[in-house]
mmJSON file of the N, C-alpha and C atoms, coordinates in Angstrom:
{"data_MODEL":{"atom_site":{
"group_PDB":["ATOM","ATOM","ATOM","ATOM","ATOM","ATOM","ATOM","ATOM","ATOM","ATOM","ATOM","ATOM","ATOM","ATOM","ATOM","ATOM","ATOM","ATOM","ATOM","ATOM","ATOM","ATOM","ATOM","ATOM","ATOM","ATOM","ATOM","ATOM","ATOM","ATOM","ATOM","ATOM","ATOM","ATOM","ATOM","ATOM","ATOM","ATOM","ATOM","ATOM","ATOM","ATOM","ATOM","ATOM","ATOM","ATOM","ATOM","ATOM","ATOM","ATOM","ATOM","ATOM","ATOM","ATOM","ATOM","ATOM","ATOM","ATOM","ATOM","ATOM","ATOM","ATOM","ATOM","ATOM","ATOM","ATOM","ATOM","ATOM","ATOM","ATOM","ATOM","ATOM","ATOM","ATOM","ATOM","ATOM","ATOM","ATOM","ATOM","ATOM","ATOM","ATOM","ATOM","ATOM","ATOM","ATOM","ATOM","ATOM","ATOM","ATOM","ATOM","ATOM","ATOM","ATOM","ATOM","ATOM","ATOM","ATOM","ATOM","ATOM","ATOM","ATOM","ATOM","ATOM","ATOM","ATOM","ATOM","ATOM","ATOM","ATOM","ATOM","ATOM","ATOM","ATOM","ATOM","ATOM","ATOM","ATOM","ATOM","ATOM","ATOM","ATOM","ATOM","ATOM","ATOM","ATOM","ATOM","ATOM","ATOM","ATOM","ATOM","ATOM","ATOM","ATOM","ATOM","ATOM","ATOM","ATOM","ATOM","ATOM","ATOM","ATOM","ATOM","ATOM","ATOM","ATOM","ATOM","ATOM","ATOM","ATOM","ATOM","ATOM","ATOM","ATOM","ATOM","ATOM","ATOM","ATOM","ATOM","ATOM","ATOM","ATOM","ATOM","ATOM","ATOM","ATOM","ATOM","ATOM","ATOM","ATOM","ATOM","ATOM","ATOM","ATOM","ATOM","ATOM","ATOM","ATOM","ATOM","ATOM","ATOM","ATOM","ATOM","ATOM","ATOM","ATOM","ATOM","ATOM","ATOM","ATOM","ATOM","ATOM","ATOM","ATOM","ATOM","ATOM","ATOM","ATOM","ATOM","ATOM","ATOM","ATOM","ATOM","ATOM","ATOM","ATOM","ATOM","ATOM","ATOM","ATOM","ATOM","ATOM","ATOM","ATOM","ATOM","ATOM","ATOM","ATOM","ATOM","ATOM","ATOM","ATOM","ATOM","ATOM","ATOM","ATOM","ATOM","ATOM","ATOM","ATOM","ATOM"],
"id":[1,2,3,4,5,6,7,8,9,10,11,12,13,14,15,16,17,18,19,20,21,22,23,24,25,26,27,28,29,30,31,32,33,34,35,36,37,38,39,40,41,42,43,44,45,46,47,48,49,50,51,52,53,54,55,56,57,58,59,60,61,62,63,64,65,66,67,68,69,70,71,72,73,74,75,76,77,78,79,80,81,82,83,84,85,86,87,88,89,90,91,92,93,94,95,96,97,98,99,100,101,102,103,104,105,106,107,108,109,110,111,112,113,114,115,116,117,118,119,120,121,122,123,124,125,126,127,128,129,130,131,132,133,134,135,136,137,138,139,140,141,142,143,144,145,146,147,148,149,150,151,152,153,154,155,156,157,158,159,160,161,162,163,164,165,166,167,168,169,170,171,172,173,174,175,176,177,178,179,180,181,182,183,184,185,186,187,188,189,190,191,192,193,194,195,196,197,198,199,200,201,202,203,204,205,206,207,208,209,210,211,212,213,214,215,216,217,218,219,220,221,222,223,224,225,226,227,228,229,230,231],
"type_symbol":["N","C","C","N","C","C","N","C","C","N","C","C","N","C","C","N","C","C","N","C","C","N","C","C","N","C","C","N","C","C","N","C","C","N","C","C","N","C","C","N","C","C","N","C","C","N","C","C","N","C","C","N","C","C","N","C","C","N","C","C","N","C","C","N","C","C","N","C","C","N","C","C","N","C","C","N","C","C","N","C","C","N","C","C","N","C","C","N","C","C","N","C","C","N","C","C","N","C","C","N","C","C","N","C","C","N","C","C","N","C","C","N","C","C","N","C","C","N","C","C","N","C","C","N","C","C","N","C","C","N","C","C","N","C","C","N","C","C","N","C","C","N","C","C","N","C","C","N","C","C","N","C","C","N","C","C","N","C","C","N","C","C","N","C","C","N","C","C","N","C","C","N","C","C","N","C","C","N","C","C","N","C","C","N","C","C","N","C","C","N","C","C","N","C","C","N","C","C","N","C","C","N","C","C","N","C","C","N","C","C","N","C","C","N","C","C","N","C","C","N","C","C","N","C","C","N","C","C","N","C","C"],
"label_atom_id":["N","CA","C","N","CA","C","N","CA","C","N","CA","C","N","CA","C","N","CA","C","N","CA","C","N","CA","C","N","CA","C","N","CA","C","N","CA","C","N","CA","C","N","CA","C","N","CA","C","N","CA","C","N","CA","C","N","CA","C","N","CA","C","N","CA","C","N","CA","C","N","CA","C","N","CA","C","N","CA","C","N","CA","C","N","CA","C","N","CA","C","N","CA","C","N","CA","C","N","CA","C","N","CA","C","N","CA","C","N","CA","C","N","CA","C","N","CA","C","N","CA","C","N","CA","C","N","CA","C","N","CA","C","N","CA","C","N","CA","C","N","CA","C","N","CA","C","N","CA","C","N","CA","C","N","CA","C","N","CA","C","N","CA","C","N","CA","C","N","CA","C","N","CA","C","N","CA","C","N","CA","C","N","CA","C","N","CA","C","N","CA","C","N","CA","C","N","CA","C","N","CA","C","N","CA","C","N","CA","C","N","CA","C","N","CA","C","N","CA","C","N","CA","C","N","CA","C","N","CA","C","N","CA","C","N","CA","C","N","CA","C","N","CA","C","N","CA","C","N","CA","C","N","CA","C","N","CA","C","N","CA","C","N","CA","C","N","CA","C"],
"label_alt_id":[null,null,null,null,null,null,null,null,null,null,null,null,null,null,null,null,null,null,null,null,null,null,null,null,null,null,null,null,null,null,null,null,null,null,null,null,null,null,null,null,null,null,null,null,null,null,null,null,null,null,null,null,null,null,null,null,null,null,null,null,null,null,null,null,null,null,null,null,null,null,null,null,null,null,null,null,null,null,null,null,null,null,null,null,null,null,null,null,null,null,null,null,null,null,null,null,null,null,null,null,null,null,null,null,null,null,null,null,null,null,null,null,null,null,null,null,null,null,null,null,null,null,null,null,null,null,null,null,null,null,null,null,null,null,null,null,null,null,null,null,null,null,null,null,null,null,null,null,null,null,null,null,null,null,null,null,null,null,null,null,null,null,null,null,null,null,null,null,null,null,null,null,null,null,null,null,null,null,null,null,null,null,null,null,null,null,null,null,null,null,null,null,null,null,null,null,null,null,null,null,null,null,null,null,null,null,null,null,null,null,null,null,null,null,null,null,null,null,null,null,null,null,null,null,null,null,null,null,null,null,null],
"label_comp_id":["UNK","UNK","UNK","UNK","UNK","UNK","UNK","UNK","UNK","UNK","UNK","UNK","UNK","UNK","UNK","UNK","UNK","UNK","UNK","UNK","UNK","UNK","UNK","UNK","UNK","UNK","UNK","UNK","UNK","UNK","UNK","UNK","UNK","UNK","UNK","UNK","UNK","UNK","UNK","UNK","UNK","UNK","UNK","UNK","UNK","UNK","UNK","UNK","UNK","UNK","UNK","UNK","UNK","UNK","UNK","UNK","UNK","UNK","UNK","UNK","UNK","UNK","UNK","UNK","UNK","UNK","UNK","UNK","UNK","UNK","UNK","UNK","UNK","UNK","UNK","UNK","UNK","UNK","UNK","UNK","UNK","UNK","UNK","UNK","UNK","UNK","UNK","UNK","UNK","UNK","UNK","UNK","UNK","UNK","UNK","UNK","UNK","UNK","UNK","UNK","UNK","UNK","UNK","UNK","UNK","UNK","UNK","UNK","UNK","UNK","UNK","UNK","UNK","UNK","UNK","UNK","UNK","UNK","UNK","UNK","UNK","UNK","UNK","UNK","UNK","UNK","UNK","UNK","UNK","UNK","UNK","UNK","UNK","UNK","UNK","UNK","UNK","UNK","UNK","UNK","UNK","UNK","UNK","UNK","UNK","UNK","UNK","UNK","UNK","UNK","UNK","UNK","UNK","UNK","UNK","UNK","UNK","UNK","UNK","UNK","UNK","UNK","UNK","UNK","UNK","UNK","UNK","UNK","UNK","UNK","UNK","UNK","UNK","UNK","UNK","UNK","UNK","UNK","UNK","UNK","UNK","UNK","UNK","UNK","UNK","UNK","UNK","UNK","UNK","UNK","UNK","UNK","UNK","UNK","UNK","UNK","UNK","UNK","UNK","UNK","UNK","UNK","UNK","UNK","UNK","UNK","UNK","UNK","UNK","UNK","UNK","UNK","UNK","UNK","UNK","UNK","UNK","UNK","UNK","UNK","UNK","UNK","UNK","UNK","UNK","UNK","UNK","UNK","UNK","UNK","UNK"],
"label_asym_id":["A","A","A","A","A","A","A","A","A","A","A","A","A","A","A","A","A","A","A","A","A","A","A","A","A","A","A","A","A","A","A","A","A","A","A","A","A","A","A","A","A","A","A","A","A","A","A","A","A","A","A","A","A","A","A","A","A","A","A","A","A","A","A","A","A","A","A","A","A","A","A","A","A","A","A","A","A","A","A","A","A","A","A","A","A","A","A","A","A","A","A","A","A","A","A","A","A","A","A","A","A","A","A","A","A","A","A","A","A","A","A","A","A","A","A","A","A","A","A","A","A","A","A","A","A","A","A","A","A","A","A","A","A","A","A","A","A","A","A","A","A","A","A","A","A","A","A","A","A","A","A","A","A","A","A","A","A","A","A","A","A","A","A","A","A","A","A","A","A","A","A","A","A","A","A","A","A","A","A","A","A","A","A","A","A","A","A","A","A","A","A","A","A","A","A","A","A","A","A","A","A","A","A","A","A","A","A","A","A","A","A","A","A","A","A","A","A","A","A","A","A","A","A","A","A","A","A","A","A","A","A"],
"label_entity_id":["1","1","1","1","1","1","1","1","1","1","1","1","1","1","1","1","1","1","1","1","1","1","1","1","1","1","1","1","1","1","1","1","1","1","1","1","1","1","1","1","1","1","1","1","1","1","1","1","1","1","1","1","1","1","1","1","1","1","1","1","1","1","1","1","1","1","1","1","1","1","1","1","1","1","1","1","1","1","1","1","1","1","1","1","1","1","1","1","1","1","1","1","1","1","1","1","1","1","1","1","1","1","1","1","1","1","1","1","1","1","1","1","1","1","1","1","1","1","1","1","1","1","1","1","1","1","1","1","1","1","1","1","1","1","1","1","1","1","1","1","1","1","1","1","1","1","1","1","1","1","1","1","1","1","1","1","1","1","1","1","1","1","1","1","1","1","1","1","1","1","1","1","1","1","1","1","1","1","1","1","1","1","1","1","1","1","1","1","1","1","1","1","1","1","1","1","1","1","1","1","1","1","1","1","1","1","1","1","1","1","1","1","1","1","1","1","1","1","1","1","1","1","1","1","1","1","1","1","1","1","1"],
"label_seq_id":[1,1,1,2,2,2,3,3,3,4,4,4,5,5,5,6,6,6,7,7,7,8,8,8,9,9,9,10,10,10,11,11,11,12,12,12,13,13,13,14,14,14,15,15,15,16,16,16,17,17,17,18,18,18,19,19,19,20,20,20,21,21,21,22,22,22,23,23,23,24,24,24,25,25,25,26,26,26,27,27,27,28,28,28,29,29,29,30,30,30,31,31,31,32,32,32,33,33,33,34,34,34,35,35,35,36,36,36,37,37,37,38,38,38,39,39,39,40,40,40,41,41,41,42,42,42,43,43,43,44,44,44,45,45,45,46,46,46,47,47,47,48,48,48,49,49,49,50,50,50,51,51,51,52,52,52,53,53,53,54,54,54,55,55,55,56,56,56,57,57,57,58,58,58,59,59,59,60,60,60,61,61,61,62,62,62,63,63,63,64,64,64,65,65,65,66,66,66,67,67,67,68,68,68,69,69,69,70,70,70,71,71,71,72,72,72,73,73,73,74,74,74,75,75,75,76,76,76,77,77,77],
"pdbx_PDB_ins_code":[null,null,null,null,null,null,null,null,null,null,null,null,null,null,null,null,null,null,null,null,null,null,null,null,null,null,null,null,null,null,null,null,null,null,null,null,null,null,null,null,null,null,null,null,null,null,null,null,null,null,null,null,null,null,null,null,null,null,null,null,null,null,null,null,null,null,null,null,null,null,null,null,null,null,null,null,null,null,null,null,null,null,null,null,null,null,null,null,null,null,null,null,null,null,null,null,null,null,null,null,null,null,null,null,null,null,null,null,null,null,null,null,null,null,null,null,null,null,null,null,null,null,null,null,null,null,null,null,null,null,null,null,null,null,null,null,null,null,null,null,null,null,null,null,null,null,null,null,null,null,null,null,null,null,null,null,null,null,null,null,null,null,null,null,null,null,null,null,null,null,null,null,null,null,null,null,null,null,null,null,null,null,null,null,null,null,null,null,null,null,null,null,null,null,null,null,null,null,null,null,null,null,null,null,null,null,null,null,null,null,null,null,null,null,null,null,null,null,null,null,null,null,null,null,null,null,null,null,null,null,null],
"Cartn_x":[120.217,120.456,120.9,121.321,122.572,121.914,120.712,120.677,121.163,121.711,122.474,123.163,123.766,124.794,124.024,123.023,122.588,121.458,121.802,121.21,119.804,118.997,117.286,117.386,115.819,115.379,113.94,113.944,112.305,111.345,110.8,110.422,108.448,108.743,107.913,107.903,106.133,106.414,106.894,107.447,108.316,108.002,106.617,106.219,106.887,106.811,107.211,108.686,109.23,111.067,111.143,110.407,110.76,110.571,109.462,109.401,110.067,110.343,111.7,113.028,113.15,114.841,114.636,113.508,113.758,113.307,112.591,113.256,114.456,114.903,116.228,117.184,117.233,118.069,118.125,116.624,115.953,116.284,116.412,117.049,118.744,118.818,120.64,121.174,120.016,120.373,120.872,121.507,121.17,120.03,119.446,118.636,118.427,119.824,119.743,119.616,120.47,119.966,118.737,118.07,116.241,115.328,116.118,114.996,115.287,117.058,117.007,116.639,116.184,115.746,113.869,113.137,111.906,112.245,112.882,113.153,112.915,113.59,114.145,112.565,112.147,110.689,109.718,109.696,108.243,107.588,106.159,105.597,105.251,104.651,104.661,104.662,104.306,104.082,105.596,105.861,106.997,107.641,108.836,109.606,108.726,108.232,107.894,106.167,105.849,104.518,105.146,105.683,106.786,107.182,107.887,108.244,106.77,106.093,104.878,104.199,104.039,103.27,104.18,105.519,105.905,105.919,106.422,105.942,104.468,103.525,101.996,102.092,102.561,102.113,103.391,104.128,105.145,104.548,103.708,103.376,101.785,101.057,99.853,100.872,101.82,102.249,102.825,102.842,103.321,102.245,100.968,100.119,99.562,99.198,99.012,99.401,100.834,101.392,101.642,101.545,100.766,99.687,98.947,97.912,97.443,98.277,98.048,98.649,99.441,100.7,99.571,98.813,97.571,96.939,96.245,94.939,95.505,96.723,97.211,97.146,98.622,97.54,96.525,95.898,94.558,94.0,94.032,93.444,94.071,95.391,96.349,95.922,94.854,95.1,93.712],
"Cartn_y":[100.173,99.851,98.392,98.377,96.788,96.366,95.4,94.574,93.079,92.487,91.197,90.926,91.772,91.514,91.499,91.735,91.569,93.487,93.387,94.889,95.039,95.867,95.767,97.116,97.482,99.083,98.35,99.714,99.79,101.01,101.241,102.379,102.648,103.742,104.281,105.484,105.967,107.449,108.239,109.58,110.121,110.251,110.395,110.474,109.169,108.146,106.807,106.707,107.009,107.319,107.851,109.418,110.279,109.583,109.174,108.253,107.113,106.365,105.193,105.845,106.96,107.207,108.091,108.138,109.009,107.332,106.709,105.739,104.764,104.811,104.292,105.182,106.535,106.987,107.146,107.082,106.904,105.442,104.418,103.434,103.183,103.809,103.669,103.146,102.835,101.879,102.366,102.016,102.675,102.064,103.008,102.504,101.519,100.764,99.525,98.545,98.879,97.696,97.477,98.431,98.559,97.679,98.24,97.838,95.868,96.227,94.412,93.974,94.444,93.149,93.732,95.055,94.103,93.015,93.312,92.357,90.475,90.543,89.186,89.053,89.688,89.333,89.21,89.572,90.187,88.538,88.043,87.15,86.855,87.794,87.779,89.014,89.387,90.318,91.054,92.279,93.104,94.075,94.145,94.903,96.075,96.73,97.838,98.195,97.205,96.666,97.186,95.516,95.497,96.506,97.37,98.915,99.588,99.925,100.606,99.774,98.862,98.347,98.62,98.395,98.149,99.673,100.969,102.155,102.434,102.402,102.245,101.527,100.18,99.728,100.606,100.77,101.585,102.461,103.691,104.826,104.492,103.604,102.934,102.614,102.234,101.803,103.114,103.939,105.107,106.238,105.868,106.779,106.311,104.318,103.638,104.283,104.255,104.58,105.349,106.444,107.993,108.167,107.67,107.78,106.826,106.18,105.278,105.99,106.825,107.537,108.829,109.565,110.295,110.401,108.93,108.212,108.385,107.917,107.74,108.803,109.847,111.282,112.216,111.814,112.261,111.264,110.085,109.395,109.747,110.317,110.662,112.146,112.997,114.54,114.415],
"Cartn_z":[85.673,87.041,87.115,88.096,88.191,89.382,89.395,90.641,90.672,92.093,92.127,90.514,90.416,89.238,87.912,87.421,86.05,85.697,84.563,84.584,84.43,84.591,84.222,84.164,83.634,84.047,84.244,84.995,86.043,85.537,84.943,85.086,86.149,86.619,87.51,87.598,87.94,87.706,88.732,88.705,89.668,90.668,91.261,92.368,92.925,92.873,92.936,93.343,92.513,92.521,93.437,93.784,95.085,96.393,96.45,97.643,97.922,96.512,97.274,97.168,97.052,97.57,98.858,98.903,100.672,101.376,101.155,101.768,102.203,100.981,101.153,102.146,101.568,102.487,104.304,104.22,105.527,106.176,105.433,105.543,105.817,105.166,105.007,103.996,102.898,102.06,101.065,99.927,98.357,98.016,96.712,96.371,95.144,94.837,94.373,95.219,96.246,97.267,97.517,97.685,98.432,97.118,95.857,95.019,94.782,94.708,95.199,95.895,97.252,98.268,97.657,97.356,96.992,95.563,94.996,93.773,94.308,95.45,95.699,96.719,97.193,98.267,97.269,96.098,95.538,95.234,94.827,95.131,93.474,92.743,91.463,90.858,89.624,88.639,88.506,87.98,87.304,88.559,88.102,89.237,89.365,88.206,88.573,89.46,89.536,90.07,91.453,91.774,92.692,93.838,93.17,93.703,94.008,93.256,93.741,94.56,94.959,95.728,97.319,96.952,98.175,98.759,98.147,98.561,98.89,98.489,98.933,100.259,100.736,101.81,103.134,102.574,103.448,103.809,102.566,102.996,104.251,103.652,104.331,106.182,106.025,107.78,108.282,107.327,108.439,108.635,107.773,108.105,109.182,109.398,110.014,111.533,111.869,113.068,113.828,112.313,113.07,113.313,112.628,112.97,114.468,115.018,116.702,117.183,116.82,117.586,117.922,117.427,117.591,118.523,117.971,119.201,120.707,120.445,121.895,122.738,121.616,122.614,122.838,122.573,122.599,123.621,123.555,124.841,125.982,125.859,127.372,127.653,127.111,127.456,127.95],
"occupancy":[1.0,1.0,1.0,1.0,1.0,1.0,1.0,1.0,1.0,1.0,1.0,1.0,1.0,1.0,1.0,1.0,1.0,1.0,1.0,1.0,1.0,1.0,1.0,1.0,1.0,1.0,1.0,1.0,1.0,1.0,1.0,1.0,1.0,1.0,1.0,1.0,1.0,1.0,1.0,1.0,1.0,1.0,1.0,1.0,1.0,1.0,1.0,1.0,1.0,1.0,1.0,1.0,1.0,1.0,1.0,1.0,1.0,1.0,1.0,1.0,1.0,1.0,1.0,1.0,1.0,1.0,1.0,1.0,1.0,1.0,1.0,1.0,1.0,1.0,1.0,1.0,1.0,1.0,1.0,1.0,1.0,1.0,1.0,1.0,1.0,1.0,1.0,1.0,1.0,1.0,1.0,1.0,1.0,1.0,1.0,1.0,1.0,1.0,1.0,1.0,1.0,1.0,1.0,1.0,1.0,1.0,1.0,1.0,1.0,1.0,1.0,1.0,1.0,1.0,1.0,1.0,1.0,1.0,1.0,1.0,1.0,1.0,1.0,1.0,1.0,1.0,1.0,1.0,1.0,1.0,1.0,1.0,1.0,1.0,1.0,1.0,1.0,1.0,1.0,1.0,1.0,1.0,1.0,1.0,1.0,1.0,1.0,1.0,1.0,1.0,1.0,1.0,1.0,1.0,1.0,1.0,1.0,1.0,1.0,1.0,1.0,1.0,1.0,1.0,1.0,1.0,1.0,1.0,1.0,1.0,1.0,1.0,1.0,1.0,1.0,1.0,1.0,1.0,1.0,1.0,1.0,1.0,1.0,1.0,1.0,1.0,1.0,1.0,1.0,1.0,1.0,1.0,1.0,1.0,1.0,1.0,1.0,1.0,1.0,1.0,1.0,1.0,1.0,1.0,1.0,1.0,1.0,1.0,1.0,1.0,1.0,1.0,1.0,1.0,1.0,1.0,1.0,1.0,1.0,1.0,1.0,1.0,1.0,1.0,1.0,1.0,1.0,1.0,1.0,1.0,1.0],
"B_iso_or_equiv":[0.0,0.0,0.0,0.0,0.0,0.0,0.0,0.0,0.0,0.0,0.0,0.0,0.0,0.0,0.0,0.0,0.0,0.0,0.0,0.0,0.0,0.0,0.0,0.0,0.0,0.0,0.0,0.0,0.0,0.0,0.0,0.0,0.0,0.0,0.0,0.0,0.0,0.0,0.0,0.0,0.0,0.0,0.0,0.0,0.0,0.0,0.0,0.0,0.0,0.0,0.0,0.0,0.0,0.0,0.0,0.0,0.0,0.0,0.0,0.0,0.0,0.0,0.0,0.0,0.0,0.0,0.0,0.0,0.0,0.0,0.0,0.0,0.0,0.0,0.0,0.0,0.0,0.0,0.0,0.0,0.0,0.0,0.0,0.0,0.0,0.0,0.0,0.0,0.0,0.0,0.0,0.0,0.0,0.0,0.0,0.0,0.0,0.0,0.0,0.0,0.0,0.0,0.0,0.0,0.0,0.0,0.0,0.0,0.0,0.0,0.0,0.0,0.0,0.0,0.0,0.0,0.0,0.0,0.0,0.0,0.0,0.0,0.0,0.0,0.0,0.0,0.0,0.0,0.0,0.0,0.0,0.0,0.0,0.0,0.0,0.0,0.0,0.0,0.0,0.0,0.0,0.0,0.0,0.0,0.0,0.0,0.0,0.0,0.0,0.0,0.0,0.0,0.0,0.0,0.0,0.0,0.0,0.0,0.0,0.0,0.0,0.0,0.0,0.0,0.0,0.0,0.0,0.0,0.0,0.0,0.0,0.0,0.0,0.0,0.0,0.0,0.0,0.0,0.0,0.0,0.0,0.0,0.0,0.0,0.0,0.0,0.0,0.0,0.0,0.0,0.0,0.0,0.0,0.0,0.0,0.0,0.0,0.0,0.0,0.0,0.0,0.0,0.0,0.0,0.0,0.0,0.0,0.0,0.0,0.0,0.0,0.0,0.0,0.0,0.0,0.0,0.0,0.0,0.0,0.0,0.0,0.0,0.0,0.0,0.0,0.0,0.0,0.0,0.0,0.0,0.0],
"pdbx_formal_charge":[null,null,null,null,null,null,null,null,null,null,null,null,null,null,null,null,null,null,null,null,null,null,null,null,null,null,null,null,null,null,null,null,null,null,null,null,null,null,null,null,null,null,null,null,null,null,null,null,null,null,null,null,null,null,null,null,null,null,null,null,null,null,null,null,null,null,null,null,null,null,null,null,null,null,null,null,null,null,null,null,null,null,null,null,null,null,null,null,null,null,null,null,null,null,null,null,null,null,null,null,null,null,null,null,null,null,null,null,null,null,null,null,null,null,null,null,null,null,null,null,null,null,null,null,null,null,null,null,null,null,null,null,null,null,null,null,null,null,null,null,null,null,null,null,null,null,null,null,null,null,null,null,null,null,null,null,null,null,null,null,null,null,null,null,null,null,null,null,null,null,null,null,null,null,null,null,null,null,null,null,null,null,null,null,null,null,null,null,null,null,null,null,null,null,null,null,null,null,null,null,null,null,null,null,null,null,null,null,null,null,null,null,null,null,null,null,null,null,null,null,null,null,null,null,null,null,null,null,null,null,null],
"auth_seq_id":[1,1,1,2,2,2,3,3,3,4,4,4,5,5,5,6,6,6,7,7,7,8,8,8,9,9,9,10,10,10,11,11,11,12,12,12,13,13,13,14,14,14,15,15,15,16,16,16,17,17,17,18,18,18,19,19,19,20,20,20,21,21,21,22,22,22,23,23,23,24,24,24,25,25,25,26,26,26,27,27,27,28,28,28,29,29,29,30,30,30,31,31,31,32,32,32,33,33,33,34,34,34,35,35,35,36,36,36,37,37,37,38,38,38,39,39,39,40,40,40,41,41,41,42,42,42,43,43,43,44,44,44,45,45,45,46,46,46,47,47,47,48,48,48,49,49,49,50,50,50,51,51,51,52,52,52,53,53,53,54,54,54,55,55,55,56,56,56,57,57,57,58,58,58,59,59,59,60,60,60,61,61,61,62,62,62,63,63,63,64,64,64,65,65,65,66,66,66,67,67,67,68,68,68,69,69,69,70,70,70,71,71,71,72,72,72,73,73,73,74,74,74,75,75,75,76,76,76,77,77,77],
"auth_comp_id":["UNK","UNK","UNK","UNK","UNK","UNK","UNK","UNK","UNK","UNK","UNK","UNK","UNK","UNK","UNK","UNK","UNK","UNK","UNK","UNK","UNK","UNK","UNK","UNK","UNK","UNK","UNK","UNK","UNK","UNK","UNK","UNK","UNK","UNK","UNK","UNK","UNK","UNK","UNK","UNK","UNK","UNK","UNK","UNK","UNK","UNK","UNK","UNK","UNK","UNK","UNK","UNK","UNK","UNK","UNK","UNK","UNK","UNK","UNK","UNK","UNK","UNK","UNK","UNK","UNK","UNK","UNK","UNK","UNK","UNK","UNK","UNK","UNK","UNK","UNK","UNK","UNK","UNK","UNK","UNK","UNK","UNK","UNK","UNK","UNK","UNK","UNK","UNK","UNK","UNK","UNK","UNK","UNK","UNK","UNK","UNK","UNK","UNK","UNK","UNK","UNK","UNK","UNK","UNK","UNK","UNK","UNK","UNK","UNK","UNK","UNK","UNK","UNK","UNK","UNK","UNK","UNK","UNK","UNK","UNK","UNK","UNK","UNK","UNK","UNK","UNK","UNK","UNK","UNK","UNK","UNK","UNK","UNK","UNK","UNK","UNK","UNK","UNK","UNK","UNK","UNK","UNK","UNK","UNK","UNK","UNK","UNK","UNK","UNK","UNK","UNK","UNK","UNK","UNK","UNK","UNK","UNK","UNK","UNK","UNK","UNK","UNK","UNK","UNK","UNK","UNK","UNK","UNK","UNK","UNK","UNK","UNK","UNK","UNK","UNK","UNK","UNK","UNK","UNK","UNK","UNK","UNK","UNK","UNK","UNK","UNK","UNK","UNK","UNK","UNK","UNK","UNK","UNK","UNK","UNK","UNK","UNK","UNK","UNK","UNK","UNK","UNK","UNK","UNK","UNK","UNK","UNK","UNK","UNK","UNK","UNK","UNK","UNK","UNK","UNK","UNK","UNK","UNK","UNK","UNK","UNK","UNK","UNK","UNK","UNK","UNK","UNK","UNK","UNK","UNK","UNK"],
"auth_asym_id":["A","A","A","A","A","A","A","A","A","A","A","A","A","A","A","A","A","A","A","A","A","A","A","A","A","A","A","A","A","A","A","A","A","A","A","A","A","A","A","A","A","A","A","A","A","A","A","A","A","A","A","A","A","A","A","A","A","A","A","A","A","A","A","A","A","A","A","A","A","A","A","A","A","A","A","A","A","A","A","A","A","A","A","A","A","A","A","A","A","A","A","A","A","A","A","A","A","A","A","A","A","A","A","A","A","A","A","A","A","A","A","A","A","A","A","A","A","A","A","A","A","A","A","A","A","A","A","A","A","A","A","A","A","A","A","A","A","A","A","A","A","A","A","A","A","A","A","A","A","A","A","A","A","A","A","A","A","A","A","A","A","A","A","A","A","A","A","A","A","A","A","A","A","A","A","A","A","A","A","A","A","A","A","A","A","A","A","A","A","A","A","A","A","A","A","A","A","A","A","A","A","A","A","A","A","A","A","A","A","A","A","A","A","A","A","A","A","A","A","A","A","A","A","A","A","A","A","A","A","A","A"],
"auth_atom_id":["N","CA","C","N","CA","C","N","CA","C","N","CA","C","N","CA","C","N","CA","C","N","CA","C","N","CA","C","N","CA","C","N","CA","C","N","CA","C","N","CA","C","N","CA","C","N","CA","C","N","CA","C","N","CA","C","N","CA","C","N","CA","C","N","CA","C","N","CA","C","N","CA","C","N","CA","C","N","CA","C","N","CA","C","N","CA","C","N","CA","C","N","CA","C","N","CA","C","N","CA","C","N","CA","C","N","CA","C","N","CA","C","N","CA","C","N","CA","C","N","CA","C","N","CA","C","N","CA","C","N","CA","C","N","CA","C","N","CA","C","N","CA","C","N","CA","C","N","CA","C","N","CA","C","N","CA","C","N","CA","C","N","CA","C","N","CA","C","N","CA","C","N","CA","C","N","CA","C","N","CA","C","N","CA","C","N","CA","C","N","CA","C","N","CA","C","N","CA","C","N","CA","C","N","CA","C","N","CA","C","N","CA","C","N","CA","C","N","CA","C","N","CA","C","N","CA","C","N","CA","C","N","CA","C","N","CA","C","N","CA","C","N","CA","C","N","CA","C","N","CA","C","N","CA","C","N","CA","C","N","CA","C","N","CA","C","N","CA","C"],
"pdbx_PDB_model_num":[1,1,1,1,1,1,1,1,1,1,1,1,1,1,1,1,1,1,1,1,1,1,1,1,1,1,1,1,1,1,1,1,1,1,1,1,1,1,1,1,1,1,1,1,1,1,1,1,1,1,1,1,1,1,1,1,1,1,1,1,1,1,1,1,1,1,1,1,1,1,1,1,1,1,1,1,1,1,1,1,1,1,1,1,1,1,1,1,1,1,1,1,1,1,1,1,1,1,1,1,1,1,1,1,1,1,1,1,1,1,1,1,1,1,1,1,1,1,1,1,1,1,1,1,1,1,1,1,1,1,1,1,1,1,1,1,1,1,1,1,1,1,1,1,1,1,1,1,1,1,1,1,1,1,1,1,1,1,1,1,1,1,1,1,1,1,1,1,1,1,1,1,1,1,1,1,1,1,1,1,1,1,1,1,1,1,1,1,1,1,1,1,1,1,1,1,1,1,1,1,1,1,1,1,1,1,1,1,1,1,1,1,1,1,1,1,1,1,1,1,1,1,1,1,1,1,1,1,1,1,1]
}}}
């Protein structure tokens, strides 16, 4: 894979992969782009850290928002 012009590999297990390309696409992005911009945010440790972490907190904000998205109706019925 070719991010900002220089090549790497990532590896992660597939569960992992599946979920960042339905993000991306859910995004609009490719998923070199997606993995470049966590590449370029990440704070420390290995791309492939990196990637799993940032899927975990993605999946954590959308259980997050469904889960308010819930509460709500249920407080409205």
């Amino acid at each position: 894979m070719t991010i900002d012009g220089r090549k790497t590999s990532v590896s992660v297990e597939s569960a992992f992969w599946s979920e960042l390309k339905e993000i991306a696409h859910v995004q609009c992005v490719t998923l070199s782009s997606l993995i470049g911009a966590i590449d370029a945010t990440r704070k420390q440790g290995n791309l492939s850290s990196a990637i799993r972490i940032f899927v975990l907190e993605h999946l954590q904000n959308k259980v997050a928002h469904n889960g308010s998205a819930s509460s709500r109706k249920s407080a409205s019925l």
